[in-house]
N, C-alpha and C positions, 0 to 999 in steps of 0.2 A: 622146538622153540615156540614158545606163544603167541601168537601173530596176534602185533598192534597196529590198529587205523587212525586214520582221524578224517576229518570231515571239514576242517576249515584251518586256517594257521594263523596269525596274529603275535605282534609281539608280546615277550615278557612284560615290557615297561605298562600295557596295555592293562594286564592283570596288575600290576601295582596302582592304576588308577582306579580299575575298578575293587581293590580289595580296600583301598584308602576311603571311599565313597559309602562304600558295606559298616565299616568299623568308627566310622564317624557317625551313622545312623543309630550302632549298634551301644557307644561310648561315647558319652557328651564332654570326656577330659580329652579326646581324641583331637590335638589340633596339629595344622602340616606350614610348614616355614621351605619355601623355595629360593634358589638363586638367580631369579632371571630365565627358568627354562622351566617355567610352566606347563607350555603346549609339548613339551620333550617330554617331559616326564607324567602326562595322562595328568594331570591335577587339576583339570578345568572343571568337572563335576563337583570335584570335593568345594570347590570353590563356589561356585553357584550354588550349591545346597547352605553353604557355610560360610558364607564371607566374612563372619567377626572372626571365626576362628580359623581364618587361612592369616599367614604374615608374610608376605613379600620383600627380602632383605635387598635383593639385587644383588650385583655381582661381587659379593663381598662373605666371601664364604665362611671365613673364618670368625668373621661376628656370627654370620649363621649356627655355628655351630655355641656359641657362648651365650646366643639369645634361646638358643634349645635345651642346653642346661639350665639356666637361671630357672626356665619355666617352669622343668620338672620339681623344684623347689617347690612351687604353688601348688601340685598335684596333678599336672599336664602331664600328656603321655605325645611329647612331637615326635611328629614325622618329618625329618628333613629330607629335602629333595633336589639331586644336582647330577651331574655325569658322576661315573665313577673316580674318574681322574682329580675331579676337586670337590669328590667328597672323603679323600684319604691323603694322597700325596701332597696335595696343596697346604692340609689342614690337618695335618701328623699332630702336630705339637697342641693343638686344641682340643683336639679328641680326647689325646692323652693326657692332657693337666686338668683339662676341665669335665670331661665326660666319664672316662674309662677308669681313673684314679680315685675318684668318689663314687664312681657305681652311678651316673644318673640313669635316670631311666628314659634315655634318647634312641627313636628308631630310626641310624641313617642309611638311606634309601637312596642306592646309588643305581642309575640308569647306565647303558650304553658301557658297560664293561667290557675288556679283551679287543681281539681282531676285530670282532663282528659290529664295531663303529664303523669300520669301512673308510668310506674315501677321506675323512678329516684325519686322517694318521696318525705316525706314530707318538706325535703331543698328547693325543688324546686317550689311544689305546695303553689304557694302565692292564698290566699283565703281572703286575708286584703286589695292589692290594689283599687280596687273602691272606696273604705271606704276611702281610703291614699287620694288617687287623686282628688274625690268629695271633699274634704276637702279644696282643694286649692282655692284660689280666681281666677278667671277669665277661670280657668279651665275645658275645655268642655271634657266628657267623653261618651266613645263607646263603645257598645259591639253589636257588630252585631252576627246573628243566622246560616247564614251558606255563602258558596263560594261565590255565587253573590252576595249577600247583601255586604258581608268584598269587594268584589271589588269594591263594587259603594261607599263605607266607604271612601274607601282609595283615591278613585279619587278624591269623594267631600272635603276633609276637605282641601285638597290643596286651596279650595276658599276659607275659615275661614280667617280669621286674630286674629290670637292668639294662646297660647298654646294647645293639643289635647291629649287626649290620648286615644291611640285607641288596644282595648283589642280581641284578637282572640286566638285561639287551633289551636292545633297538631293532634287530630282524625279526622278518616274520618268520614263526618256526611253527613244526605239527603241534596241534593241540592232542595230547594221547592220554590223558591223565584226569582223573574221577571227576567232573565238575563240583561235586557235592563232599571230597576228598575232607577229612579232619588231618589237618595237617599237624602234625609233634616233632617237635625242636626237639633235634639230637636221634630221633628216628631212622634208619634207612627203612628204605623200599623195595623189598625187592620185586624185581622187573619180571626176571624169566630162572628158574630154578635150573640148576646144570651141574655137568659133574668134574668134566676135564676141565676148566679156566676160570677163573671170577675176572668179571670186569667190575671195576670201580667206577663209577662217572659219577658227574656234576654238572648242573648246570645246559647247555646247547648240546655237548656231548653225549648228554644220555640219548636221544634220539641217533646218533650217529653209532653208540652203541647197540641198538633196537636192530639198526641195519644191519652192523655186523653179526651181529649174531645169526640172524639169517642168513647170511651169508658164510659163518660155520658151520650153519646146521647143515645145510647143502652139502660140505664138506665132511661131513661126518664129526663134527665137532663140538660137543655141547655145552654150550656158553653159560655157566651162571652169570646176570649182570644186575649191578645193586643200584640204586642210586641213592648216592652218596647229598643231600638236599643241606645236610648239615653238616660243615666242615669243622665246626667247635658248637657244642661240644661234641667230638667224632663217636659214632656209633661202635668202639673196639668190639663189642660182643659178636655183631654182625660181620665184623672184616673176619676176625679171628675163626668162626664159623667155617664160614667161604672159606678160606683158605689153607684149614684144615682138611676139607674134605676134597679139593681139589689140586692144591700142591704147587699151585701159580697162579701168578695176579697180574693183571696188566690194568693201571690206574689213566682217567681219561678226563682234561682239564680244558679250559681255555682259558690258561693262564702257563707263568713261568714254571719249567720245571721243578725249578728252585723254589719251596717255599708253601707249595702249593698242597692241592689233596694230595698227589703223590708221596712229596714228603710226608704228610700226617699218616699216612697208609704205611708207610715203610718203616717209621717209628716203633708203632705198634706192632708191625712184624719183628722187627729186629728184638724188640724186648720180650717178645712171648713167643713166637712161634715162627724165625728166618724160615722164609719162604722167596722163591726167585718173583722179581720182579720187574715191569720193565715200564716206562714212562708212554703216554699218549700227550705230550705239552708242547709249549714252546721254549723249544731250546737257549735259552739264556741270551736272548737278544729285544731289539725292541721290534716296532710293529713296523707299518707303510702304509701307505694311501692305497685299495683297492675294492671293489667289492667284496661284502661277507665270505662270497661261495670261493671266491679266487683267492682270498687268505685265507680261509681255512683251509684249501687244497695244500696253496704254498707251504705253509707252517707244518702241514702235517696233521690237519686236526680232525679226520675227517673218515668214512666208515673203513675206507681201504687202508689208513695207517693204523685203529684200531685191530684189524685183521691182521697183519702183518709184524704185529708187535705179541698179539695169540701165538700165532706161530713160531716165534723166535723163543715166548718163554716156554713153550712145552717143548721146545729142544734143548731146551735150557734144561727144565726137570730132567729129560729123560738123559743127559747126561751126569746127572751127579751121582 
């Protein structure tokens, strides 16, 4: 197993402000539209460097989302910025008639996704988004693993032409990942090369997968684990790979089973190459008020439920 460190942790949402600050510097079409949670979503920098080019709608998201299209019209490239929860579920129908259906070229930039919002509960803990958003036609969707990675997210999708949505948290998590990293949409990564299991992760997970893995190696267990950065458009060449050579998968989300990379993983299996497989999510309910570390225990989301779900599908294999 390839042993990963890190040296400091910091949130995801962190690297979104500073990758939004990078790409504004980098891109003068580059401007960002918030709801009222500027100091939530790192955009104070962008803002002091750029003040014509910052719009403050307030808490009114759903124009948010219609003054972000319009602009693309003029040859703006927005970055809108809100929690997760009311940058999809709130503002479904506007994404959709006005963003996603004409292809505009809007990047939204949702903070504070899944459990790991923590004590404002389960109003806020959206754990359906991907599912929402993967749904859309022409819609590229992100979840990147931690600070650097959410920076080089944020810089590269300013080169896309088309809708984004780009999924990051509120805790602080290890930094493990290249500072200087070229990030590519629709790419996996992979982590650690291995022969008996592939792990799939996304997002918080991948580092909870870094764990377990070590903690199979110890067991005589050798983990391939990918990370999955891009859930549309999904990397099939790289699942299919993995899971040719190892014969089980176990997928690892913070979000609903339902809907999620799981699902997109299992798609792809089913159509080219069934392979057992077994979920690391949350099982088809809503969240609670707790800390990060005490919901993702609760839910399941966490190194010892990735472990234990290894285990299940290689009994799995070895009985067919």
């Amino acid at each position: 197993m390839k042993k990963y460190t890190y040296t400091d942790k910091k949130d995801t949402r962190s690297g979104f402000g500073a990758g939004l600050l990078e790409v504004g510097r980098k891109n003068e079409h580059v401007v960002a539209l918030c709801a009222d949670l500027v100091g939530s979503l790192k955009m104070n920098d962008f803002i002091k460097e750029f003040p014509q080019r910052f719009f403050q709608v307030g808490i009114a998201e759903a124009n948010m989302m219609g003054i972000a299209a319009g602009l693309t019209i003029g040859g703006k490239i927005p970055y809108t910025g809100t929690f997760a929860n009311f940058s999809t579920g709130r503002v479904y129908d506007q994404i959709r008639q006005s963003i996603a259906y004409s292809g505009k070229n809007v990047k939204i930039c949702a903070s504070h996704a899944g459990l790991t919002l923590g004590e404002d509960g389960a109003t806020h803990q959206i754990l359906e988004d991907i599912g929402m958003m993967k749904m859309l036609p022409g819609m590229t969707v992100i979840n990147p693993c931690d600070y650097n990675q959410t920076k080089a997210a944020t810089i590269a999708i300013a080169d896309h032409d088309g809708p984004v949505y780009l999924r990051f948290g509120r805790p602080v998590v290890p930094i493990f990942t290249d500072p200087d990293q070229q990030f590519k949409i629709g790419k996996a990564w992979m982590v650690n090369e291995g022969s008996d299991v592939s792990i799939f992760a996304t997002g918080h997970l991948v580092w909870e997968a870094i764990q377990a893995g070590e903690q199979l190696a110890e067991m005589g267990i050798d983990a391939e684990i990918i990370n999955i950065h891009t859930i549309k458009p999904l990397d099939e060449e790289a699942i299919l790979r993995s899971a040719t050579k190892t014969r089980c998968v176990v997928t690892a989300e913070e979000h609903n089973r339902l809907g999620g990379l799981g699902d997109s993983v299992a798609q792809v299996l089913a159509k080219n190459n069934p392979t057992p497989q077994e979920y690391v999510a949350v099982n088809d309910s809503f969240g609670e008020s707790g800390t990060p570390a005490q919901l993702m225990e609760k839910y399941g989301l966490n190194a010892a439920n990735i472990v234990s779900a290894v285990q299940r599908v290689m009994k799995r294999r070895q009985e067919q």
